[in-house]
N, C-alpha and C positions, 0 to 999 in steps of 0.2 A: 542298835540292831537295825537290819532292812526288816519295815512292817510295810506288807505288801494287803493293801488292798482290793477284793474280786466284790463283783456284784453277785448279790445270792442269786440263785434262781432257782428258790423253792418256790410253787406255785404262788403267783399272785402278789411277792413280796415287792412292796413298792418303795418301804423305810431306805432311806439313805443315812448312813451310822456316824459319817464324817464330814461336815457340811468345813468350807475354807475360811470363812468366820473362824472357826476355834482352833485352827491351825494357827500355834504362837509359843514358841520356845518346846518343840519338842524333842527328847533325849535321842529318840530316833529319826531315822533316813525313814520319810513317808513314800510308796510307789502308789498309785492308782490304776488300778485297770480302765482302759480308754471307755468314755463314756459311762463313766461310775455314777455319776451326778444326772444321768437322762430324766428322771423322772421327776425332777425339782428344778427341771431346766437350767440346771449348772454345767456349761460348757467345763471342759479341760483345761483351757485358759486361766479359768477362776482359780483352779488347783495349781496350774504348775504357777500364777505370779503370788504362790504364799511357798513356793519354794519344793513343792510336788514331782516327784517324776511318771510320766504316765507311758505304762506299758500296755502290752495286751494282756491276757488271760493266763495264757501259757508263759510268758517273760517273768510273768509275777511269781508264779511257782518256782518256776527256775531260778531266781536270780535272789529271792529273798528269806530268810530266816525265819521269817513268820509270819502268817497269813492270815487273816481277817475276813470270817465269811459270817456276817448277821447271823443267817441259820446255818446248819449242821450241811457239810459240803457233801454236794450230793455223785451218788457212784458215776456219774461222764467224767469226774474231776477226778475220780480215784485213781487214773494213772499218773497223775501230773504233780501229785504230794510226794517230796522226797523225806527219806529217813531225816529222824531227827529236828522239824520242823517244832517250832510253834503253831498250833491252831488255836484260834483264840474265837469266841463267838456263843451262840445259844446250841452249844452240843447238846444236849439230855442226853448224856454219856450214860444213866439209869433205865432213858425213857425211850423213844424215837430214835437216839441217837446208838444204839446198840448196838447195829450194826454196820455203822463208820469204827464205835473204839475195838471190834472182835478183827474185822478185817484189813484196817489200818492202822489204826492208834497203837495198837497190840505191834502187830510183827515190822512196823517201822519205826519201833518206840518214839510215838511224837508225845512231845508234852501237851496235854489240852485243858484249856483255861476255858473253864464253863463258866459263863454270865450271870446264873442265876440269882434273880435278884436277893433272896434271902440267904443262900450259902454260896458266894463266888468258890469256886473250888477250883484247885490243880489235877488234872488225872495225867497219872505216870506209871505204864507198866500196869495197870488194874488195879492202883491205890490212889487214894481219895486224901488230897492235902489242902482242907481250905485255906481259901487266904485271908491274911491279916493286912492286907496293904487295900484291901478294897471293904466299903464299909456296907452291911446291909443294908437292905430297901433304898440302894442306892439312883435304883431306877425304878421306885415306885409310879411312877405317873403312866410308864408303859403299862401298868396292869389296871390301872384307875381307866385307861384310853379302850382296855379290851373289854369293860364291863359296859361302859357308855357306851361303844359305837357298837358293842356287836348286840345289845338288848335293843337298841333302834334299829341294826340293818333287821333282826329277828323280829321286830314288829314288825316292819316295812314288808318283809317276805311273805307274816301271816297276813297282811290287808288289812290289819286293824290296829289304831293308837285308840288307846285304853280311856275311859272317861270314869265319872264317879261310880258308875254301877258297876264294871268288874277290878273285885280284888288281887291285889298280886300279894304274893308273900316272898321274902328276897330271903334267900340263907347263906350266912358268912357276915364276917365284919372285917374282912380285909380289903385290900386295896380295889382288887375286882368286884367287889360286891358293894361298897363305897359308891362307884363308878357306875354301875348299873343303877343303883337307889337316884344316883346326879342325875341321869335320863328321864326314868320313865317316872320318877317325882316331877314332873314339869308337866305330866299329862295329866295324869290323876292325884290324888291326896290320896287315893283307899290303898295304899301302901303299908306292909308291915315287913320289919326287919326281923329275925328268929339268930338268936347267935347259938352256936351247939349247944349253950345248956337251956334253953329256950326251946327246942326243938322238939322234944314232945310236948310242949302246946301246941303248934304248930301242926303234931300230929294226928291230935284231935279233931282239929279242923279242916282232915285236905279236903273233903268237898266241897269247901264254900270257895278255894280260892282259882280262880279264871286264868291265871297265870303265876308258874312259879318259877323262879330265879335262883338255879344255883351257884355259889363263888366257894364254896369250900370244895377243897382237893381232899382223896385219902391215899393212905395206901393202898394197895391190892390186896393182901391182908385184911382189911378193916372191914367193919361190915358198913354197906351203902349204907348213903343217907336217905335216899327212899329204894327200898324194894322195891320188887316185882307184886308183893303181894301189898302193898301200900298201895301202888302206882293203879290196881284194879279200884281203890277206893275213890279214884279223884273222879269227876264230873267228866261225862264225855263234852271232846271237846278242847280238853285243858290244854295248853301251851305250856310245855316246860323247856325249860332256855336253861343248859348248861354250860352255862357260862364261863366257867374255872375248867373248858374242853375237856372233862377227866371222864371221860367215853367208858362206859363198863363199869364202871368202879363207884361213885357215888349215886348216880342215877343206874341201877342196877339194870342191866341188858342194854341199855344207850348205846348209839354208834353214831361214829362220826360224819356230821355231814361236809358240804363243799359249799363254795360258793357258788356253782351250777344249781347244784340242788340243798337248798340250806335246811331245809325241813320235810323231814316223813311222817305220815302217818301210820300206827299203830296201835290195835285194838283200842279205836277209837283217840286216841289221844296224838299229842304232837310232839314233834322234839325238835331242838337246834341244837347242836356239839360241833359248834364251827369250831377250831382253832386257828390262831392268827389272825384273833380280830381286830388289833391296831392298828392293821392294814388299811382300814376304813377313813384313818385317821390319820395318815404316812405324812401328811404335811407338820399337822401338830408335834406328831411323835418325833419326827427326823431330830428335831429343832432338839428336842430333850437328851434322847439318846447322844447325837454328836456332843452335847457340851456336856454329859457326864460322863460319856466315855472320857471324852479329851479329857479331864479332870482329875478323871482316878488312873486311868491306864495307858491311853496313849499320850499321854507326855511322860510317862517315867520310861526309863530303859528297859525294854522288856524282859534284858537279863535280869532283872530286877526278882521278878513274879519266878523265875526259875533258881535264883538263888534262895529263895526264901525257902524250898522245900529240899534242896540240896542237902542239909543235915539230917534231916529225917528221911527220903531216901536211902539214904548210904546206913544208916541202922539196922 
């Protein structure tokens, strides 16, 4: 198939998904949109002598079968997606990405191949086909790179790296919370990890701790990991860094900040709900993402990932 390449331009995204190092026996025709590689200073050159075609923006729509956007393409590109496209990339077809699959994906029936690292899934028509061709925690190091670089950009912001006298308490044992423990353990030792079933200890003690560290996601459904009426218990003052971005929902009333302004205050207390904090880290990340992309998806034929749901559609 033509797998057409566009630079995201969701705010501030600087990851490059396809570096020309890992371009080597692919099932498909690769396109580039000109200048894909700016920000890792990869001329066009580099891509087309691994055998690249480099179009603009608009060529890549038009000309290709499926299209390749890091993050969830954004409504300036909504005229330019033809019916029946692959999109392929970090949709949160669930999450953020709702209203790309109600006003596109829906009434141009594209097939969209969401990233995610623990469920890669197929969405077709408002049904959910994970895939079996792509393995979980496939890209765990991108969520290991969002716990590290966004608890240091979220020091940096507050003016203060941490010494033995304030404690932090980090919740999750997943990959983003791993990754934050990798940082801000290199400041201080007064570190403690709390895994959900740990978590009322934890709760016992929010006023001792100076800073706290969330990496657990929930549902909407579920009830936060700290309330509102928790959040009155902690120490004015306190730094909580939501680290797993999940705004509202585990840190109850949370909202999202920006890179402009990373941290609010409220009734006394602080918060960070960056999202897209590998961005900090787009040199390291590029490098991982491009070779496990190439590895699991862009070298096989992308009819591939479309055939696999083909039997269970049509049921």
């Amino acid at each position: 198939m033509k797998l057409g390449f566009i630079k995201s331009n969701f705010p501030n995204e600087r990851r490059i998904p396809l570096l020309p190092e890992h371009i080597k026996q692919f099932e498909n025709t690769i396109y580039i949109e000109n200048n894909f590689g700016d920000s890792l200073d990869i001329p066009d050159t580099d891509y087309q002598k691994v055998g690249c075609i480099i179009l603009s923006r608009s060529e890549i729509f038009a000309q290709c079968d499926c299209i390749f956007s890091l993050k969830v393409i954004q409504p300036s590109d909504y005229d330019l997606i033809r019916p029946n496209q692959v999109i392929i990339g970090w949709t949160h077809p669930i999450g953020s990405g709702q209203a790309f699959m109600q006003s596109q994906a829906l009434p141009k029936n594209l097939y969209v191949l969401d990233l995610d690292n623990q469920k890669p899934t197929m969405y077709y028509q408002g049904k959910a086909y994970p895939s079996q061709l792509i393995p979980t925690n496939f890209i765990y190091q991108n969520s290991f790179y969002a716990g590290y670089a966004g608890v240091l950009h979220a020091l940096l912001n507050f003016g203060l790296l941490p010494d033995e006298t304030c404690k932090v308490a980090i919740l999750g044992s997943g990959n983003t919370s791993q990754g934050a423990f990798h940082a801000i353990s290199k400041l201080t030792s007064s570190v403690r990890l709390f895994y959900r079933k740990t978590l009322p200890q934890f709760k016992e003690q929010l006023a001792d701790y100076s800073i706290i560290i969330n990496g657990i996601e929930i549902e909407s459904s579920d009830q936060p990991i700290i309330s509102l009426e928790e959040q009155a218990q902690l120490s004015p003052g306190t730094l909580l860094i939501d680290i797993a971005a999940d705004a509202g929902n585990a840190i109850e009333g949370n909202r999202f900040t920006t890179v402009e302004e990373a941290i609010y205050q409220e009734n006394r207390l602080y918060y960070y709900t960056l999202p897209n904090t590998p961005i900090f880290a787009y040199r390291n990340v590029s490098k991982i993402l491009s070779e496990q992309f190439s590895k699991y998806l862009f070298k096989k034929d992308i009819a591939t990932f479309i055939a696999e749901i083909s039997p269970k559609k049509d049921n």
